[in-house]
PASEBA-1860 file (N, C-alpha, C; in nm, 3 decimals):
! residues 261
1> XXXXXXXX> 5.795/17.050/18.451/5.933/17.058/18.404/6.027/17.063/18.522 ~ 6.134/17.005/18.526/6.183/16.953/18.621/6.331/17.078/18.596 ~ 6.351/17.142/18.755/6.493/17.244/18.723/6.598/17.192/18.713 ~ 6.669/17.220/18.579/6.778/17.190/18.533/6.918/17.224/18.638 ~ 6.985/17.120/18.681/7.115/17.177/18.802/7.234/17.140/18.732 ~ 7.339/17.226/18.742/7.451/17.146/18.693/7.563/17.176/18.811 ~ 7.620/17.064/18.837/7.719/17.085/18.971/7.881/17.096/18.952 ~ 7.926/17.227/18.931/8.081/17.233/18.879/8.167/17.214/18.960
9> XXXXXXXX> 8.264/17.120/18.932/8.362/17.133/19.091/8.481/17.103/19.024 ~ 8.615/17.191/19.064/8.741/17.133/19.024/8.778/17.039/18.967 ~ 8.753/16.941/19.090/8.751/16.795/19.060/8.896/16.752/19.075 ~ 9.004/16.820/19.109/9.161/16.861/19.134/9.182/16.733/19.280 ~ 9.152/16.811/19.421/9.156/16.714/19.544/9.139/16.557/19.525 ~ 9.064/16.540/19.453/8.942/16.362/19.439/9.106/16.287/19.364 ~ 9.191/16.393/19.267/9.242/16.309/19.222/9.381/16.297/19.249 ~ 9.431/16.360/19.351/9.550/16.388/19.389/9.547/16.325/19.526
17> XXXXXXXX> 9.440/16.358/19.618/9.419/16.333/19.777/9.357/16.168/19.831 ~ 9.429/16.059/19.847/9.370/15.955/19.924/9.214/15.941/20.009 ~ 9.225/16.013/20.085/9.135/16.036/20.175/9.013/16.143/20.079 ~ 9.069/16.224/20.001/8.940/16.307/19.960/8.879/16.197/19.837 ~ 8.952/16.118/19.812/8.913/15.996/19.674/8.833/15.915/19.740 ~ 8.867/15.915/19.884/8.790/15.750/19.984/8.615/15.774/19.988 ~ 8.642/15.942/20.030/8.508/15.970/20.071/8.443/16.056/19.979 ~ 8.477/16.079/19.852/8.408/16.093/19.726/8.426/16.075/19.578
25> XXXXXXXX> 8.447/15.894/19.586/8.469/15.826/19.467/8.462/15.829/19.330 ~ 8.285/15.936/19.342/8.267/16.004/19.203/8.294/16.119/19.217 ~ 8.380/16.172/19.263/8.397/16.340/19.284/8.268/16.437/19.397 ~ 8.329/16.518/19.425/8.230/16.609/19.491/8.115/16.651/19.412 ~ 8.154/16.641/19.266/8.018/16.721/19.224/7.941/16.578/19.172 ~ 7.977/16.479/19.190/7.938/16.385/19.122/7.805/16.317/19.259 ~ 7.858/16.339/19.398/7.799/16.293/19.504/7.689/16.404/19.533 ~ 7.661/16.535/19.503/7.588/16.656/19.500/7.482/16.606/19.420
33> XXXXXXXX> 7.543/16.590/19.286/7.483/16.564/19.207/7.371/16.450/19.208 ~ 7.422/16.325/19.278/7.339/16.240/19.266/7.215/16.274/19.447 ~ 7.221/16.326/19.531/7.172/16.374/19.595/7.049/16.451/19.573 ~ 7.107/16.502/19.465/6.975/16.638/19.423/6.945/16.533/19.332 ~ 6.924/16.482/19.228/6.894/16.390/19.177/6.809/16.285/19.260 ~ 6.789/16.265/19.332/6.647/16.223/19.449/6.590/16.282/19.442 ~ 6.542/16.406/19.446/6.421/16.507/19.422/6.386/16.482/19.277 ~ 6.228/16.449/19.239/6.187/16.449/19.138/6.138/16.591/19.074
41> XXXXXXXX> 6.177/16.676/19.159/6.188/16.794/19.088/6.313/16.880/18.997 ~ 6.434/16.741/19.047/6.529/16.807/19.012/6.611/16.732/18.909 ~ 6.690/16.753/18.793/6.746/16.673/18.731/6.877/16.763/18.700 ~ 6.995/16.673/18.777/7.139/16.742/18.829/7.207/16.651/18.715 ~ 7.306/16.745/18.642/7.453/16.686/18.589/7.573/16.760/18.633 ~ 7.648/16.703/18.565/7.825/16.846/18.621/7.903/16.805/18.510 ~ 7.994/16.947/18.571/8.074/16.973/18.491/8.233/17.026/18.557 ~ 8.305/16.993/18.506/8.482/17.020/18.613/8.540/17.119/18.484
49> XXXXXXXX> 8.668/17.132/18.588/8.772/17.214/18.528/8.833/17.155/18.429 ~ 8.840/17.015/18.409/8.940/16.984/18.305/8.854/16.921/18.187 ~ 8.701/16.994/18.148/8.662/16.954/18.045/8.690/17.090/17.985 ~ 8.713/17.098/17.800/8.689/17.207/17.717/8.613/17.368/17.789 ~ 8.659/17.454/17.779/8.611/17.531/17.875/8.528/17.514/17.980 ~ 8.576/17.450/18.055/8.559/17.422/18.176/8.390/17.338/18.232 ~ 8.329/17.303/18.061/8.216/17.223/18.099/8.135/17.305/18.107 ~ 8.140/17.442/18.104/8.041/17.566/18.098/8.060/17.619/17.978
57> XXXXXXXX> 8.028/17.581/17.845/7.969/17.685/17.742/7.882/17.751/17.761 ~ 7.844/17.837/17.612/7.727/17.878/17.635/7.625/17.828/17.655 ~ 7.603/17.703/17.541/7.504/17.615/17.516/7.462/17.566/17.674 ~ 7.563/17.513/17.718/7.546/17.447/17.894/7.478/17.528/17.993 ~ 7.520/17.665/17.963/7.477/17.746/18.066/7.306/17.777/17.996 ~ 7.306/17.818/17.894/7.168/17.803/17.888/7.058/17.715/17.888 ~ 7.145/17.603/17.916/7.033/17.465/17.988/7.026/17.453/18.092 ~ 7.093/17.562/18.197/7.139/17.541/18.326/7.017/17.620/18.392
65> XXXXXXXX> 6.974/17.601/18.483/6.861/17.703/18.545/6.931/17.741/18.691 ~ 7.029/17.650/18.736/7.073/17.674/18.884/7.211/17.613/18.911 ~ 7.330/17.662/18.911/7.475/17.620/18.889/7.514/17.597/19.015 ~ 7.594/17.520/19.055/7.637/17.470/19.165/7.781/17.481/19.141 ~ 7.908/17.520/19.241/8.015/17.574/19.209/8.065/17.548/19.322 ~ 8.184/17.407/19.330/8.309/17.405/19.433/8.409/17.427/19.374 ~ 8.535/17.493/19.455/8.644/17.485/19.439/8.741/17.551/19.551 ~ 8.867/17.498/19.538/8.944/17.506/19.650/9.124/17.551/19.584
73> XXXXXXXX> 9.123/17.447/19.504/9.296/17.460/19.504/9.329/17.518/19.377 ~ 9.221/17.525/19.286/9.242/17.562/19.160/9.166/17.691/19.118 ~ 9.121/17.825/19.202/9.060/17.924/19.152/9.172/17.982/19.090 ~ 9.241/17.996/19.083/9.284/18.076/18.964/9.331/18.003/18.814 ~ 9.294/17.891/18.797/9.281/17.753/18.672/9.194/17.832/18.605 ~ 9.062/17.882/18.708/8.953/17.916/18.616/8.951/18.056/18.523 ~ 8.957/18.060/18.376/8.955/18.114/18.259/8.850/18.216/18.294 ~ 8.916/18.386/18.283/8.855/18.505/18.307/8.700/18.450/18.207
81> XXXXXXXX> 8.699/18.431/18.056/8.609/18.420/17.977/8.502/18.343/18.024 ~ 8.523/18.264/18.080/8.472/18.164/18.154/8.402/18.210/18.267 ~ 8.464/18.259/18.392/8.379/18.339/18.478/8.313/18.467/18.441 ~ 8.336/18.540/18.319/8.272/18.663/18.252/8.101/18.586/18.164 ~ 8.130/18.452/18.155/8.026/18.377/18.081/7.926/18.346/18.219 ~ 7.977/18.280/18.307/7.863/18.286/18.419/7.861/18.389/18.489 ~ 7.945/18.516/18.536/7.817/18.619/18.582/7.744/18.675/18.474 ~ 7.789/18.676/18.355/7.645/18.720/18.271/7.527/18.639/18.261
89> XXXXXXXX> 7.561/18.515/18.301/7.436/18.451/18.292/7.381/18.398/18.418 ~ 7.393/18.459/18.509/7.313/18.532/18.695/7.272/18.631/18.655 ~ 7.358/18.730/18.577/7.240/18.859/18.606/7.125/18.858/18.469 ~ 7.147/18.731/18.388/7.026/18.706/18.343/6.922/18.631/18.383 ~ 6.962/18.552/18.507/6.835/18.478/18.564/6.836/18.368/18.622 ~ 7.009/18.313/18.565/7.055/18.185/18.630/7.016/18.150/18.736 ~ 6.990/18.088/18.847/7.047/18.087/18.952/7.207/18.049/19.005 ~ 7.228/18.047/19.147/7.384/18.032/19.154/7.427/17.965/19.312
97> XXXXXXXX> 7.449/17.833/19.340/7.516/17.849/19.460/7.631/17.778/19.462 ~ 7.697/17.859/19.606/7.833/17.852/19.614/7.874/17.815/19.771 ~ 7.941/17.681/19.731/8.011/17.632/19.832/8.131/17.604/19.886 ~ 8.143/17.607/20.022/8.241/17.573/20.092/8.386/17.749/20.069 ~ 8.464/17.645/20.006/8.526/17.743/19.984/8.573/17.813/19.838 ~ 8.389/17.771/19.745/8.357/17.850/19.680/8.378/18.048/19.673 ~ 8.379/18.067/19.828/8.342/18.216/19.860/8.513/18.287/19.772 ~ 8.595/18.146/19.731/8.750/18.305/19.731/8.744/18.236/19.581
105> XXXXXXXX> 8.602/18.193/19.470/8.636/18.171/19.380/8.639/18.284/19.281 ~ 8.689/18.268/19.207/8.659/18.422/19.064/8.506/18.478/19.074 ~ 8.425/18.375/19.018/8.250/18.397/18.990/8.212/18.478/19.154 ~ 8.240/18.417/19.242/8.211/18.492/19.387/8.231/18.636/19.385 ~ 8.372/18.629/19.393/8.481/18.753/19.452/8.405/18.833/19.273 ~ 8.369/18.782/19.199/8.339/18.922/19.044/8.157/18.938/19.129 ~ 8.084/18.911/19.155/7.976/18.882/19.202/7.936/18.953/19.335 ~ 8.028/18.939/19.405/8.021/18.987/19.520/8.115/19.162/19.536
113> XXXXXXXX> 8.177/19.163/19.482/8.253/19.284/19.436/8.358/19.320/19.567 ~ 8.359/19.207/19.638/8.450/19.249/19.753/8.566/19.149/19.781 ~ 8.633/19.189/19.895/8.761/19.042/19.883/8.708/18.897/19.972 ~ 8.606/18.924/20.018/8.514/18.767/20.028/8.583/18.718/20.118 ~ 8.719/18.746/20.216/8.791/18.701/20.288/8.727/18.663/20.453 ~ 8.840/18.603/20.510/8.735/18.524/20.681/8.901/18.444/20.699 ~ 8.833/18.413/20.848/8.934/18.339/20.914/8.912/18.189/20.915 ~ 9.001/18.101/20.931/8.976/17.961/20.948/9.098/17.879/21.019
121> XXXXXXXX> 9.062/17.753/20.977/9.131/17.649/21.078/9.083/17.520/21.049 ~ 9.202/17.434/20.972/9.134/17.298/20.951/9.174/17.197/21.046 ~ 9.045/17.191/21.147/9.081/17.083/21.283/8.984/16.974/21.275 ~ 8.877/16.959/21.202/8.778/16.870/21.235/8.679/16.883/21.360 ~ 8.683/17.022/21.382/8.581/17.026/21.491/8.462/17.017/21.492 ~ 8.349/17.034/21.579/8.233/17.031/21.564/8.153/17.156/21.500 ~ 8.049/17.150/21.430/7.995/17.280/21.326/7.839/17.248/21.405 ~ 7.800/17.359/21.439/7.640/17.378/21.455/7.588/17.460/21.393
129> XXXXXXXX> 7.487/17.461/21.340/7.419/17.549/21.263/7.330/17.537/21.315 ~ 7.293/17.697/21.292/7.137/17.711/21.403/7.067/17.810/21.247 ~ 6.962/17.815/21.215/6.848/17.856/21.163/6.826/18.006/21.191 ~ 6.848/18.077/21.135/6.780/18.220/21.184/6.660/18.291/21.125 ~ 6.629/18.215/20.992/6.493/18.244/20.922/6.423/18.115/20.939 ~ 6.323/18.075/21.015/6.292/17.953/21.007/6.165/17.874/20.879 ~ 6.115/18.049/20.867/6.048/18.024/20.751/6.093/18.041/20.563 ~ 6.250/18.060/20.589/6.302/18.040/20.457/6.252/17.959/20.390
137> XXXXXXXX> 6.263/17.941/20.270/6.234/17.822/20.201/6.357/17.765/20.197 ~ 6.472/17.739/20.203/6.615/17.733/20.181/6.646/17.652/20.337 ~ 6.495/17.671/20.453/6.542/17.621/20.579/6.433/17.508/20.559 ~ 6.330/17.491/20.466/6.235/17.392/20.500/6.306/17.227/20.565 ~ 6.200/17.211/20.626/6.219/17.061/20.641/6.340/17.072/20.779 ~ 6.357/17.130/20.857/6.517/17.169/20.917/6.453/17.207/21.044 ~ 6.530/17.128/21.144/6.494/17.162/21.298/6.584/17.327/21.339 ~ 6.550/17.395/21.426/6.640/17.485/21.419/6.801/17.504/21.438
145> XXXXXXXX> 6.842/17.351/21.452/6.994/17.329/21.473/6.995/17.184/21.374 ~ 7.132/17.176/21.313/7.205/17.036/21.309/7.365/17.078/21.293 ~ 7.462/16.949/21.363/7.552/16.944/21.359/7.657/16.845/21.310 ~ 7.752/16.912/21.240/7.834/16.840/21.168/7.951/16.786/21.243 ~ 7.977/16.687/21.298/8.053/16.630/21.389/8.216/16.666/21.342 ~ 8.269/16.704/21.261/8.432/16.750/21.178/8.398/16.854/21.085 ~ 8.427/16.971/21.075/8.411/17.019/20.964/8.548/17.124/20.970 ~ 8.626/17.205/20.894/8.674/17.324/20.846/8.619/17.449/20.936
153> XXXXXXXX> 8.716/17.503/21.054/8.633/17.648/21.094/8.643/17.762/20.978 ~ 8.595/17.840/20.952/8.514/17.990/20.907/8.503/18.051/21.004 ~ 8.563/18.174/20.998/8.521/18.278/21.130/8.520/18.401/21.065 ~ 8.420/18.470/21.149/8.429/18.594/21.101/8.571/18.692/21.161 ~ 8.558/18.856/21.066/8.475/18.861/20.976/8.494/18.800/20.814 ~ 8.356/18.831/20.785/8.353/18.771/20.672/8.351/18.871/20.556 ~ 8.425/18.916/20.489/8.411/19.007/20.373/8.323/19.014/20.253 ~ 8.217/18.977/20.272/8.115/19.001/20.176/8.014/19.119/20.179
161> XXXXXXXX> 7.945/19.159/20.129/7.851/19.263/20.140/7.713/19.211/20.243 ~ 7.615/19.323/20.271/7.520/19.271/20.376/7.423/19.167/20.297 ~ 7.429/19.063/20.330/7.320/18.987/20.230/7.144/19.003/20.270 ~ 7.060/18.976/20.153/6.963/18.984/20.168/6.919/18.946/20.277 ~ 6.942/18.776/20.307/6.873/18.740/20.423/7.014/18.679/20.513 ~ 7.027/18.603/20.613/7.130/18.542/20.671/7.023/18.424/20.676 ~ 7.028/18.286/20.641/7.006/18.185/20.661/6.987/18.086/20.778 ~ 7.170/18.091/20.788/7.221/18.018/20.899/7.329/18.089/20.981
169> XXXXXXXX> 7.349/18.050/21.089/7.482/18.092/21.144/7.578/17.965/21.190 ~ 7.671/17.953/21.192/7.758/17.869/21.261/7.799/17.866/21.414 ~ 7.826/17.769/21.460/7.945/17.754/21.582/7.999/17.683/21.572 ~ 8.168/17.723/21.594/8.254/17.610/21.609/8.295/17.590/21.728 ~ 8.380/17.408/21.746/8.374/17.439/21.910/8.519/17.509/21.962 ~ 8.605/17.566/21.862/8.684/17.656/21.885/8.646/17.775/21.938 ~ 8.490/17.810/21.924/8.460/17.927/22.004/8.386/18.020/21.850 ~ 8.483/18.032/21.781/8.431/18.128/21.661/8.299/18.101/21.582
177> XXXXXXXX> 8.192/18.202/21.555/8.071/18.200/21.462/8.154/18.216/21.317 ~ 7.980/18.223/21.224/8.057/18.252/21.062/7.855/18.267/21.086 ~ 7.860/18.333/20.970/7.758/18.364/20.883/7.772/18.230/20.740 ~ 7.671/18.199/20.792/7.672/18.039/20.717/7.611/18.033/20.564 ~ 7.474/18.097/20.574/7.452/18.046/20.469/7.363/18.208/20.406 ~ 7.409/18.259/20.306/7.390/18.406/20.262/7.294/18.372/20.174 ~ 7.182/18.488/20.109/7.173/18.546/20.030/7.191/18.628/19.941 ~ 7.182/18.614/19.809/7.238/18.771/19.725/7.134/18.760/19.606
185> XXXXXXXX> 7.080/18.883/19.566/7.022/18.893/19.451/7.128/18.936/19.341 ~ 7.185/18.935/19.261/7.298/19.004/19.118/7.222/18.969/18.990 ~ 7.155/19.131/18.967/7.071/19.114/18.827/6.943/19.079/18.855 ~ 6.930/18.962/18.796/6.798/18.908/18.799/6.812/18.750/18.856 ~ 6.944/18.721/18.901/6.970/18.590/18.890/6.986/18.577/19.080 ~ 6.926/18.431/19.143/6.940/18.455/19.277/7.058/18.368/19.315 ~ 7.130/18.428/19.453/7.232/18.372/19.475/7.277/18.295/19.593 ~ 7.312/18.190/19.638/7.287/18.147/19.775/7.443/18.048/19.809
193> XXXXXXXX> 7.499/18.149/19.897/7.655/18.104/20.010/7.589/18.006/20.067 ~ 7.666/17.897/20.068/7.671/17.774/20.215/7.795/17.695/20.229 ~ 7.820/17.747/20.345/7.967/17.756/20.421/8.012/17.559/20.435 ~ 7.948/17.478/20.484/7.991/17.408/20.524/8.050/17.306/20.371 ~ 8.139/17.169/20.411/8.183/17.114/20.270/8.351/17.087/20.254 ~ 8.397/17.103/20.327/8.534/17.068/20.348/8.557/16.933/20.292 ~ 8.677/16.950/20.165/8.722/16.808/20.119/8.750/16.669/20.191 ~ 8.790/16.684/20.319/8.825/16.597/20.399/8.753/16.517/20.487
201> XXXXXXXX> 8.614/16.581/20.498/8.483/16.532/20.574/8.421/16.469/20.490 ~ 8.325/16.371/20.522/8.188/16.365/20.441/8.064/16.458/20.474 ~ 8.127/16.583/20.410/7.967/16.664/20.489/7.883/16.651/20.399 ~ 7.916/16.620/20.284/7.803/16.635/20.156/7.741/16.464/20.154 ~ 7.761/16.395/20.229/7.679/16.274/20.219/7.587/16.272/20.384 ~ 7.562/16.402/20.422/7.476/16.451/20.552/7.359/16.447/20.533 ~ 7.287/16.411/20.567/7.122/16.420/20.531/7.084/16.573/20.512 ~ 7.103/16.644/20.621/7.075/16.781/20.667/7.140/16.890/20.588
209> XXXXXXXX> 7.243/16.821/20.522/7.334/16.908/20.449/7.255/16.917/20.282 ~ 7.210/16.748/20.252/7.160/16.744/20.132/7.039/16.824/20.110 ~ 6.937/16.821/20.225/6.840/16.912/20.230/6.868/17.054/20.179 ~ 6.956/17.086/20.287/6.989/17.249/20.191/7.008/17.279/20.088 ~ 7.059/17.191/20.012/7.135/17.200/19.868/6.999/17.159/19.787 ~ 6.910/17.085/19.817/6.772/17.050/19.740/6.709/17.174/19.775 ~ 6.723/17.213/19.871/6.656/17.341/19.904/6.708/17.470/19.815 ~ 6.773/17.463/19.833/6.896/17.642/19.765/6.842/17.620/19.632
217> XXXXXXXX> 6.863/17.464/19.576/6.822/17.461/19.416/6.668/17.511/19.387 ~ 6.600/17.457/19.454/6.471/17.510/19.469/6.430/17.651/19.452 ~ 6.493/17.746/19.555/6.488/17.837/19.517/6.549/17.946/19.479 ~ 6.701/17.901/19.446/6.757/17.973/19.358/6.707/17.952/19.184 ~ 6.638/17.922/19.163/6.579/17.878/19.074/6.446/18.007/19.017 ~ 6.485/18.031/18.883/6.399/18.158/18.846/6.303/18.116/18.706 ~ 6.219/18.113/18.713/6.153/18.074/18.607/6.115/18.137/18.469 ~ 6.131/18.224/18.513/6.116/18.394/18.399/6.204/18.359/18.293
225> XXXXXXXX> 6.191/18.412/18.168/6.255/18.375/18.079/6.399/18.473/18.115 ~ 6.502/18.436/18.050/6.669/18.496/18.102/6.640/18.626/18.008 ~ 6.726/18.751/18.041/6.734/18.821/17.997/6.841/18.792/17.817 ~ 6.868/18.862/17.747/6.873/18.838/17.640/6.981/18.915/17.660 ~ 7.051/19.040/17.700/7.140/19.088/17.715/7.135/19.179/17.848 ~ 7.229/19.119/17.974/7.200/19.179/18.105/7.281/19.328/18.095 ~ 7.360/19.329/18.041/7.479/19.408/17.959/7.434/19.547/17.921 ~ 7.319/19.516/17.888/7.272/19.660/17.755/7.265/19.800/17.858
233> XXXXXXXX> 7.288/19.880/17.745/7.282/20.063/17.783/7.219/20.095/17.719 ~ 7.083/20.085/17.639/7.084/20.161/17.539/7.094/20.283/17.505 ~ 7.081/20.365/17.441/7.074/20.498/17.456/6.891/20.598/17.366 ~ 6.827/20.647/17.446/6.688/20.645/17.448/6.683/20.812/17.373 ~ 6.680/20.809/17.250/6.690/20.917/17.185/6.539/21.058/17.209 ~ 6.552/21.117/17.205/6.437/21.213/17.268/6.316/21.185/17.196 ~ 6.324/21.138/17.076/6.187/21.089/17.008/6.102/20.999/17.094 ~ 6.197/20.911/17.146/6.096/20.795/17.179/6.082/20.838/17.376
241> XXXXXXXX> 6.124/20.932/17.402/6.080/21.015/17.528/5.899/20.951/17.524 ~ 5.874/20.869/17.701/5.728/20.918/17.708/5.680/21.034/17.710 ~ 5.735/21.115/17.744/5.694/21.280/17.758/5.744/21.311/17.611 ~ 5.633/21.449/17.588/5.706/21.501/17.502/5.828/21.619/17.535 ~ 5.964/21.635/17.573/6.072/21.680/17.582/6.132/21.745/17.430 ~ 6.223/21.835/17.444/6.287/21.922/17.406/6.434/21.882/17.443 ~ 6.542/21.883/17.311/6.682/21.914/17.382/6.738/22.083/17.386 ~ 6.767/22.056/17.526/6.798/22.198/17.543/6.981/22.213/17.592
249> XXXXXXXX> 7.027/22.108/17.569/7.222/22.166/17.542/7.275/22.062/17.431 ~ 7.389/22.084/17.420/7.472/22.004/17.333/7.503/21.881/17.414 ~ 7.502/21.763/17.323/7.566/21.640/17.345/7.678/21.564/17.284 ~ 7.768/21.492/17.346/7.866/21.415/17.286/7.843/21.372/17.149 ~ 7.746/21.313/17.109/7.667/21.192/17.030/7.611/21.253/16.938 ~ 7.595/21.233/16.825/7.514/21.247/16.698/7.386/21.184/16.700 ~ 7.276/21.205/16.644/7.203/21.137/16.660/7.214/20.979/16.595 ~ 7.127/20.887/16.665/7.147/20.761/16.607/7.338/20.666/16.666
257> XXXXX> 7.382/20.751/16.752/7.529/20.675/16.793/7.505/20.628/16.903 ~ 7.557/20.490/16.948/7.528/20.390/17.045/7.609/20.496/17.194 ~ 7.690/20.554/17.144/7.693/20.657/17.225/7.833/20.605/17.309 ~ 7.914/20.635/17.445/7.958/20.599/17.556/7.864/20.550/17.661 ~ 7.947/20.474/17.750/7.847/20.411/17.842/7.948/20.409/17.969
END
């Protein structure tokens, strides 16, 4: 069975910007898309902002095994209900990655629980990425450097929480690093930052770049069945105690009430 990807992107720049139309004709998520779509492990569609909630129902998301998410000019377009629909369905099992300047989108910044903020500079400089786990799976196939001849600087710091692993790191030839490419576990669902992707480059038609993104899908990718409600509190009445227990004060709750949470 082949993992289901779906690649969401604005889709806003492609249709307003000359130059971002030149160098991605079918849209950004449309060129992702057909990329990962070379892997016969993978079978990629998308979805933008200006379909019916945003191309992410429910139905969508539960065909989705691993979501792919750009955006730039339009995070706040995106519908609270809408980003409340995909982090519930990460911390049921989704997977999730997020690019470029994915990091200041809603789903991120609710996900990450922090202001996700960093420094930058759009010059077209040179981007190196160097490898710091070489045995990631997320690094397979990858010499310990490649470089993107123009890209968008990122500098630290970077306002996110400590991630599981650090991937990659950056250099720009302005001088400034970035923490390139993150990990995050949220729930049960895995989560994976990658910095590079600037509208104005072709970084997403990079060989080295596509790798990652076949890669991230790979293993952001959870096979376990999704949780059914990531949400729940239940409340575990003393009967069904493994031990046998005693209540020994008063409680809010009657017996049998779903209770506060």
């Amino acid at each position: 069975m082949s993992i289901r990807v779906t690649v969401w992107n604005e889709n806003v720049h492609e249709k307003e910007n000359e130059i971002v139309a030149g160098i991605y004709p079918e849209g950004i998520h449309g060129t992702i898309a057909a990329s990962l779509n070379k892997d016969p492990e993978i079978t990629a569609g998308t979805a933008t902002l200006q379909e019916p909630e945003h191309g992410l129902t429910e139905e969508k998301l539960a065909e989705t095994d691993v979501l792919f998410w750009w955006g730039h000019r339009a995070h706040g377009d995106v519908a609270d209900e809408v980003v409340e629909r995909v982090c519930n369905a990460v911390w049921s099992g989704m997977g999730m990655v997020f690019l470029h300047s994915a990091h200041f989108s809603k789903p991120f910044k609710r996900l990450m629980g922090s202001p996700c903020n960093l420094t930058w500079r759009e010059a077209g400089e040179r981007e190196r990425l160097w490898l710091t786990s070489r045995n990631h799976p997320i690094a397979a196939g990858l010499n310990d450097h490649f470089e993107l001849e123009n890209e968008e600087m990122y500098g630290e710091p970077f306002g996110v929480p400590e991630p599981l692993e650090t991937v990659f790191v950056s250099w720009f030839s302005g001088g400034e690093v970035f923490r390139s490419g993150l990990t995050y576990k949220r729930g049960a669902g895995n989560v994976f930052y990658f910095r590079p992707g600037h509208e104005t480059y072709p970084t997403y038609h990079n060989a080295d770049v596509q790798k990652v993104l076949v890669n991230a899908a790979k293993w952001a990718w959870n096979p376990a069945a999704r949780l059914a409600d990531p949400n729940v509190a239940p409340n575990v009445p003393v009967s069904e105690a493994l031990e046998p227990i005693e209540e020994r004060g008063p409680s809010l709750h009657k017996h049998g009430e779903e209770g506060f949470r």
